[in-house]
Residue, then its C-alpha position, 0 to 999 in steps of 0.5 A: x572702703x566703699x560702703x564707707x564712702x557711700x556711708x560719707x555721701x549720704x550724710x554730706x552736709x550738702x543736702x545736693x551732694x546727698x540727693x545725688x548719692x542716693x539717686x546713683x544708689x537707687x539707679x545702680x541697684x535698679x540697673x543691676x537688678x533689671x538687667x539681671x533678671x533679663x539676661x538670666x531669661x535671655x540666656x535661657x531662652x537662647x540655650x534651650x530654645x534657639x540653640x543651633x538656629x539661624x540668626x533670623x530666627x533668633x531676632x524674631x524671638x528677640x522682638x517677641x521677648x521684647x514686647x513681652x516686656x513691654x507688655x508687662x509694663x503697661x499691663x502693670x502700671x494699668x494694674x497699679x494705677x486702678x486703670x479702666x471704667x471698672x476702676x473709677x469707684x476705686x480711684x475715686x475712694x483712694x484719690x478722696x481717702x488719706x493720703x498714704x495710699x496715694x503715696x503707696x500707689x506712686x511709690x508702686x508705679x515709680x518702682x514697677x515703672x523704673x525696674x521695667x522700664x531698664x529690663x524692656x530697654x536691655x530688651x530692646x538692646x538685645x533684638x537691634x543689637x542682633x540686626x546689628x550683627x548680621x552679615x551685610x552690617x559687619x562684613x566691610x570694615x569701611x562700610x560697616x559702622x555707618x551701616x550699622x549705624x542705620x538700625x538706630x532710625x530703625x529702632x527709633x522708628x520702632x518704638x515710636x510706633x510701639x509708644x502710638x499704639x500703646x498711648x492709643x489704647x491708655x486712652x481708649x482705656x481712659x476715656x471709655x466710660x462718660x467720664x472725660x476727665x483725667x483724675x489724678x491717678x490716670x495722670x500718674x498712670x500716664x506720666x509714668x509709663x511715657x517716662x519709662x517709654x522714654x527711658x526704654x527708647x534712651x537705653x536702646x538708641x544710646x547703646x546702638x549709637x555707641x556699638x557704631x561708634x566703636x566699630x567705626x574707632x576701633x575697626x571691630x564689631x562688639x557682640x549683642x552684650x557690647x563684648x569685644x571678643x580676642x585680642x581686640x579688646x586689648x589692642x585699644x591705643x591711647x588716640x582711640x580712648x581720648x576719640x571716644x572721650x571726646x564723643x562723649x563730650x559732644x553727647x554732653x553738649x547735646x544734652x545740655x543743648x537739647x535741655x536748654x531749647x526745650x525750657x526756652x520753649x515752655x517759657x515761650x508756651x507759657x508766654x503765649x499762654x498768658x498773652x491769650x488769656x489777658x486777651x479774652x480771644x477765643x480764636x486766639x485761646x484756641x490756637x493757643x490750646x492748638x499750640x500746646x498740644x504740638x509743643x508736648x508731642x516735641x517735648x516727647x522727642x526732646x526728651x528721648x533725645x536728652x535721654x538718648x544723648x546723655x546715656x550716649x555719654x555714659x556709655x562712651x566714658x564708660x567704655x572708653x575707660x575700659x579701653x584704657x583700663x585694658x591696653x594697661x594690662x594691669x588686670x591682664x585677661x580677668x574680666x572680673x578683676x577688670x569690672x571691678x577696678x573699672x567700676x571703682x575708679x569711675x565711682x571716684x571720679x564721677x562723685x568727684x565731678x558732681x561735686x564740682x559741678x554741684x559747686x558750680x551749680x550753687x554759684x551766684x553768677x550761674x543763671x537759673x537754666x545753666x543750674x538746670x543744664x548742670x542737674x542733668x549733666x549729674x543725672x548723666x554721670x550717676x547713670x555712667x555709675x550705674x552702668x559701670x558697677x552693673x557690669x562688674x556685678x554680670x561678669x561676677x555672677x558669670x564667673x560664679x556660674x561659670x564653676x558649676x555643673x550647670x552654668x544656666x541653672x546656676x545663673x538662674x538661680x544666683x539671679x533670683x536669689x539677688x533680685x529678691x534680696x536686693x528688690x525690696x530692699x531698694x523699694x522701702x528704703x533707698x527709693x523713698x529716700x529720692x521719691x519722697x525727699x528724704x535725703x534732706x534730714x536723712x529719714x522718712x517721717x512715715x518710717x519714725x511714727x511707723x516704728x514708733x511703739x506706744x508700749x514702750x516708755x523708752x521709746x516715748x521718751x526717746x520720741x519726745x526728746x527728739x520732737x523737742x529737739x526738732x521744734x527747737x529749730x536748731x536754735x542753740x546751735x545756730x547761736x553758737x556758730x553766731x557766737x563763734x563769727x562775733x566773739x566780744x568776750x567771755x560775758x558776751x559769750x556767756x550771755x549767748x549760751x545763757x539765752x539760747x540754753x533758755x530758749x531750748x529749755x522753754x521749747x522742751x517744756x512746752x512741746x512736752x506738755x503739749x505733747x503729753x496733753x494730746x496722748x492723754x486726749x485732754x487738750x482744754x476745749x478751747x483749743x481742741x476741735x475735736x468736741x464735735x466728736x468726728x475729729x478733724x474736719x472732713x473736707x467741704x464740711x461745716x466748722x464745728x461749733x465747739x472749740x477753734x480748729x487749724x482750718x478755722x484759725x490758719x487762715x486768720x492772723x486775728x483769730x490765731x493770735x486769739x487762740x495763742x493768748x487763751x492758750x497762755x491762760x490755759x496751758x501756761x507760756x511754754x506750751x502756748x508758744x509751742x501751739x503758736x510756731x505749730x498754728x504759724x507752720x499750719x498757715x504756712x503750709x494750708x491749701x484750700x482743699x487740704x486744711x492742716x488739722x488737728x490730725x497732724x498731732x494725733x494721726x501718725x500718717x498724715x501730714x508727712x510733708x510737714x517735718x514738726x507738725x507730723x512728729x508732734 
């Protein structure tokens, strides 16, 4: 029934709802797989390192485990990214070659950098989660939750500083050789590890806030894992559920206020931005540059507080729930049982809720940044999902490892075996469906034209129906909903599905003959501007001189139309009106340093934004 459902919400006929289900399908499987892999480490370390040993050494090598992690992240991601003066050839030829190696990089970074990211922030859970649990934190009952509530500016402090230094060598790295300029892929390299910074410090903070909050509700000190031990766990009442599901409406209010505050900043920055450039001051453009560079060190702390705050509120419902699920009895002492029943029914309501919201959202009277504050009130519930199916999956592998001769071996083992399994998987087909947008037709363009085998006359000719269906725009199905609303009778209704029946058929014909044309290379000279022999034209190049090319004809509405005409003469009426709707995307579409060509029809990777130029 679940994989039903999620079968149901990735093909929901809002593209919103769609985007939203893949995105809480990506983070659980990310959560799963990252806190996997680190409790697995941790637990044996701890087994067969600091077994016996005193707590003050256990945190010590907690903090060393921690900057492991976080040490791998930038290692990686500089890796990834081609970072150093060594490098810049390389990112040079990369950032100037086709773009599907720009795009392999990014997917690498965002994958690196979200994995990462949730196994250094566990991490940094792990080693103040254990301050936490020293003597003086927890000894007096009355004191005890607003004193471990002082290790959250401790950890905050912390990161920070472990972010400067990190943030001074990248730029060190950066800015070593002559060169001073930022390229395209140190700004990916750079965007990317301060978001992961930012999710790591998320993670951490939220999980100390709540740990302290907990205490403070329910009178007892949950361990490092967030496990409440004995008979506590099960004496929870119904005052201190609905106490902790109002803190978590508060986190929510925060977020959104703290979301709110900083896009009325950047619309006053932008403001100040543009009064200074009509001004022509140059003291004024100074203060102004001054000004940025203050308002993006906030932005930093605006935004680890929205991630602080909204994984506060994920882990407040998440928990508050459990509390409820276990004063019920209804799984009594199963933990299994009980991350089960607790993930599934957090699933169905919060799927329910982005559904609302998503509702909401899309309303004409909500303005511009309430539709914002909704999006990342979304975001905070598909985290809430995540957290909840990655406990029901840990106390699963526990259980199976519990059965064994060798629980840590066994553990160790069951984690690899998911990890590998689920790791790629999530990486070539669930990540690119959120990175590269292809939740709005439900398929990547590269994955079409990747499995598309030339050998094969079954699949041309199943590839050729369905460009002739795409390039039809849907016409016939938008004429008979048309059709549907304004009934005036059978001959109306007739003459309806008689014209778009036309229309169809006339596409069909056309983008086959087109099509055809371009497999065999025999495109007639006056439309193809590939007679200069080197294909599509290289960018800063010269226009070639024999035939008319995209880059040439896009950009001029007189020139275009010239081509449309000859190409009735040459090529017939269908075909020709299939080469003007692809000329007319091409204008649409065209930038100064990226002309659309002719390699959009011949090559298949290239051009994947554009839905019907690049299945043509």
């Amino acid at each position: 029934a679940i994989v039903m459902m999620l079968y149901y919400l990735v093909n929901w006929p809002d593209p919103d709802i769609r985007r939203y289900s893949y995105e809480v399908i990506s983070s659980t499987v990310s959560i799963f797989c990252a806190v996997l892999l680190f409790q697995t480490f941790n637990d044996l370390i701890h087994t067969y390192l600091l077994e016996g040993r005193p707590l003050a050494i256990s945190i010590v090598v907690n903090f060393v485990h921690q900057l492991g992690w976080f040490s791998g992240l930038q290692f990686l991601l500089m890796h990834i990214s081609k970072g150093g003066p060594k490098n810049e050839p390389k990112r040079k030829q990369i950032i100037a070659g086709p773009p599907d190696q720009m795009e392999a990089i990014e997917m690498n970074l965002k994958c690196w950098g979200v994995l990462l990211s949730h196994i250094t922030g566990f991490a940094a859970i792990n080693s103040y989660g254990a301050i936490q649990q020293l003597h003086w934190f927890k000894s007096d009952a009355d004191r005890g939750p607003f004193r471990c509530l002082m290790v959250v500016p401790m950890a905050l402090a912390g990161n920070l500083v472990v972010q400067y230094v990190s943030d001074k060598i990248r730029k060190g790295i950066q800015f070593s050789a002559d060169d001073d300029e930022e390229d395209a892929l140190e700004k990916r390299w750079n965007e990317e590890v301060e978001e992961a910074e930012n999710d790591v410090s998320g993670l951490a903070l939220s999980f100390l806030v709540n740990q302290s909050l907990r205490y403070w509700i329910g009178g007892t000190l949950a361990n490092a894992e967030g496990e409440e031990e004995g008979e506590s766990q099960f004496s929870h009442t119904t005052g201190q559920v609905m106490k902790l599901y109002l803190w978590a409406l508060v986190f929510l209010a925060c977020t959104v206020g703290l979301l709110l505050y900083g896009q009325s900043r950047e619309e006053a920055a932008k403001l100040r931005e543009e009064v200074a450039a009509e001004a022509g001051n140059k003291d004024e453009e100074e203060k102004a540059r001054e000004e940025e560079e203050r308002a993006k060190k906030i932005e930093r702390f605006n935004e680890i507080f929205i991630a602080g705050f909204s994984m506060s509120f994920a882990w407040s419902v998440f928990y508050g729930t459990r509390w409820a699920w276990s004063a019920s009895q209804i799984c009594g002492d199963n933990a299994t049982l009980l991350g089960v029943v607790l993930a599934v029914s957090l699933s169905g309501a919060c799927f329910l809720s982005i559904y609302f919201l998503d509702k909401l959202a899309d309303a004409e009277f909500t303005p511009e940044a309430v539709d914002n504050a909704i999006v990342q009130m979304i975001s905070a519930i598909g985290i809430l999902v995540g957290f909840s199916w990655e406990q029901s999956f840990d106390a699963a592998v526990a259980a199976l490892a519990s059965r064994t001769t060798n629980p840590h071996m066994a553990k160790l083992f069951l984690a690899l075996f998911s990890v590998l399994l689920l790791a790629p998987a999530w990486k070539q087909y669930i990540l690119p469906m959120v990175i590269q947008n292809g939740w709005r037709f439900g398929f990547i363009c590269s994955h079409v034209t990747r499995n598309l085998d030339p050998q094969d006359p079954e699949c041309i000719v199943e590839y050729e129906k369905m460009i002739g269906h795409l390039c039809s725009l849907g016409e016939r199905k938008k004429e008979i909903k048309r059709e549907k609303q304004n009934r005036q009778g059978d001959h109306g209704s007739a003459e309806i599905r008689g014209k778009t029946e036309e229309v169809t058929a006339r596409w069909r014909r056309g983008t086959e003959k087109v099509v055809s044309l371009i497999r065999k290379q025999q495109l007639p000279e006056e439309l193809n501007p590939l007679t200069n022999g080197e294909g599509a034209f290289p960018r800063g190049s010269p226009k070639p001189t024999g035939g008319l090319g995209f880059a040439s004809v896009a950009s001029k509405a007189s020139q275009r139309s010239q081509v449309v005409s000859r190409a009735a003469g040459l090529l017939g009426r269908n075909a020709s009106m299939a080469v003007g709707a692809i000329f007319r995307r091409s204008e649409e579409k065209k930038t100064e340093d990226q002309p659309v060509g002719y390699q959009h029809l011949l090559d298949p990777t290239a051009g994947r934004e554009y839905l019907r130029v690049d299945l043509l």
